[in-house]
C-alpha positions as a Python dict, from the first residue, in 0.01 Angstrom:
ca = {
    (1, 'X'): (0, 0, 0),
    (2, 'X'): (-217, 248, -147),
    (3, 'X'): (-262, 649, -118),
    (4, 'X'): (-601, 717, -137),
    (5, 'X'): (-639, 1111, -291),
    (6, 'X'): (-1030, 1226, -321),
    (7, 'X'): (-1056, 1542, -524),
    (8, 'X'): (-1347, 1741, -557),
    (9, 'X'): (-1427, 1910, -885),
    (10, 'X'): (-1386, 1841, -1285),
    (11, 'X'): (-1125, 1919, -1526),
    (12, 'X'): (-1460, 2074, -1751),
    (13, 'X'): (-1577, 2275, -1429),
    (14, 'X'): (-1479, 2630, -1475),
    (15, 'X'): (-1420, 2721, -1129),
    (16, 'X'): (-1230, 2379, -1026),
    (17, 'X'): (-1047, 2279, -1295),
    (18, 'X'): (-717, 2413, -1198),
    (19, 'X'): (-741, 2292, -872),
    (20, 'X'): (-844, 1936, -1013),
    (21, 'X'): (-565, 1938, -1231),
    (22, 'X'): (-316, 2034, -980),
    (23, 'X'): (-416, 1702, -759),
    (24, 'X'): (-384, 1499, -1086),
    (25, 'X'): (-69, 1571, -1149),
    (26, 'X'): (103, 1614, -819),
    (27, 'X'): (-73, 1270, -702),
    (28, 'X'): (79, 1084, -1014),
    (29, 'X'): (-227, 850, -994),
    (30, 'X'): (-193, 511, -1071),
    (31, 'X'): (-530, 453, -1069),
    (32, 'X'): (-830, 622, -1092),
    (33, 'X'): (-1205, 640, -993),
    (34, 'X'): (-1438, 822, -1219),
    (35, 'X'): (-1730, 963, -1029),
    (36, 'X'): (-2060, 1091, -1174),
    (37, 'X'): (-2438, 1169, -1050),
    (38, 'X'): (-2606, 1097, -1370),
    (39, 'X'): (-2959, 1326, -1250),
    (40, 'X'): (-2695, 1609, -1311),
    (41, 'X'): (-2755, 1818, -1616),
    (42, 'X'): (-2488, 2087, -1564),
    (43, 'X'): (-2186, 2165, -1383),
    (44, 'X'): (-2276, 2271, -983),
    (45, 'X'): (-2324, 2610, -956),
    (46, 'X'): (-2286, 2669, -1402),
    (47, 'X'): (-2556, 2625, -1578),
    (48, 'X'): (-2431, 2716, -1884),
    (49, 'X'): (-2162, 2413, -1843),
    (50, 'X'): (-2337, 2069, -1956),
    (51, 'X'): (-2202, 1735, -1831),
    (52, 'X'): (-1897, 1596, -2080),
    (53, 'X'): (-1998, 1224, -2149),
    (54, 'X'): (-1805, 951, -1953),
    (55, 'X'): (-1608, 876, -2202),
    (56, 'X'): (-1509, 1234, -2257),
    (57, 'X'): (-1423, 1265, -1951),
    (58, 'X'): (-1194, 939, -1905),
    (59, 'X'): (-977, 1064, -2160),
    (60, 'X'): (-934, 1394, -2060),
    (61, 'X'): (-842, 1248, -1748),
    (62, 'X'): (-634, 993, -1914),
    (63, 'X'): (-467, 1250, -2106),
    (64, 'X'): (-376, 1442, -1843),
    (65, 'X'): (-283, 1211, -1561),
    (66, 'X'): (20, 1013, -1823),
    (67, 'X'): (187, 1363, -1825),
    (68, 'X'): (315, 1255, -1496),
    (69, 'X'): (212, 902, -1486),
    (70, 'X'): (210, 714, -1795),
    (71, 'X'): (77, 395, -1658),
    (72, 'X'): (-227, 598, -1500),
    (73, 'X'): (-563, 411, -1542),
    (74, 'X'): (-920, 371, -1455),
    (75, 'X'): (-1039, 81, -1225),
    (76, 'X'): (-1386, 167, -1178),
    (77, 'X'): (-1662, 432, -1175),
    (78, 'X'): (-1873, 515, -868),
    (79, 'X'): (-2178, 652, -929),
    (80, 'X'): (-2445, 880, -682),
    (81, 'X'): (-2719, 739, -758),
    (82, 'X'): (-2951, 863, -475),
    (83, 'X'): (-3157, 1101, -687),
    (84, 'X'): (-3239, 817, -940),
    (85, 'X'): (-3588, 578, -907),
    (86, 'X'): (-3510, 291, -739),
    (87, 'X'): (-3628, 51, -1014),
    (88, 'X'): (-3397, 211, -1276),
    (89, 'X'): (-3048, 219, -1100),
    (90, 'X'): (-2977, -156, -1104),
    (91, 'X'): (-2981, -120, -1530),
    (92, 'X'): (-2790, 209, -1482),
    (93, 'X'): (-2511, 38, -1358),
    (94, 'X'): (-2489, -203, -1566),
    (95, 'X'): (-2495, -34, -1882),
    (96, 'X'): (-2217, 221, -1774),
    (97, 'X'): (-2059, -90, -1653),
    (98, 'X'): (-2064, -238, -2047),
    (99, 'X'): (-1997, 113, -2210),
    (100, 'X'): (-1701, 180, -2019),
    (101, 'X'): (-1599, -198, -1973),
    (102, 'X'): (-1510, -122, -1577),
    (103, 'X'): (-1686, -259, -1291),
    (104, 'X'): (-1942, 48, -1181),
    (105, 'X'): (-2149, 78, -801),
    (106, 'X'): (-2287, 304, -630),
    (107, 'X'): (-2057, 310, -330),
    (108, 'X'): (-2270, 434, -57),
    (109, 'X'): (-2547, 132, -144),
    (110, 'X'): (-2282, -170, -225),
    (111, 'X'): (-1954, -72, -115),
    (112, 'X'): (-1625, -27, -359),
    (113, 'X'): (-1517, -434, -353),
    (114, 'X'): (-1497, -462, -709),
    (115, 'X'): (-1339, -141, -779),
    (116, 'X'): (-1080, -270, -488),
    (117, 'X'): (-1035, -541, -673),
    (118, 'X'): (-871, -409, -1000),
    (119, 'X'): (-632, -231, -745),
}
């Protein structure tokens, strides 16, 4: 079976990333789901703190999730993409999809079966 843990915050948000850190490790995730709202510029509530890219972000993650799981990895990213036109989100997804070689939805519009999938 499977634990699902949902986390709010960012390991790059100033305020959260203690908190985010501490349900990283604690969890010992063997998987994880990166989520991003790419009509974001900056961190909620910091505007000072711009986005990391995905990638960045992965790793950091990565990094810090195989200090207490070594065997931690991404299945898939979920992205909010109710901000975005229409007419551009279908290409959204699929480049983030190629970049990051993971299978990439917008949950709330398709539903998480491929990211189920690489459980």
């Amino acid at each position: 079976h499977w634990d699902v843990i949902e986390g709010q915050g960012s390991l790059f948000h100033a305020s959260f990333a203690g908190v985010s850190l501490g349900l990283l490790h604690g969890a010992q995730a063997d998987a994880l789901v990166l989520c991003h709202e790419p009509t974001r510029s900056h961190m909620r509530g910091l505007p000072d703190y711009g986005l990391p890219s995905l990638q960045a972000c992965m790793e950091a993650n990565l990094a810090a999730g195989r200090l207490t799981n070594p065997k931690v990895r991404f299945v898939g990213v979920a992205v909010n993409t109710s901000q975005m036109e229409p007419s551009s989100v279908e290409a959204y997804l699929r480049r983030v999809e190629r970049e990051l070689e993971l299978p990439t939805v917008d949950p709330f519009a398709e539903g998480v079966a491929p990211l189920v999938d690489r459980l």
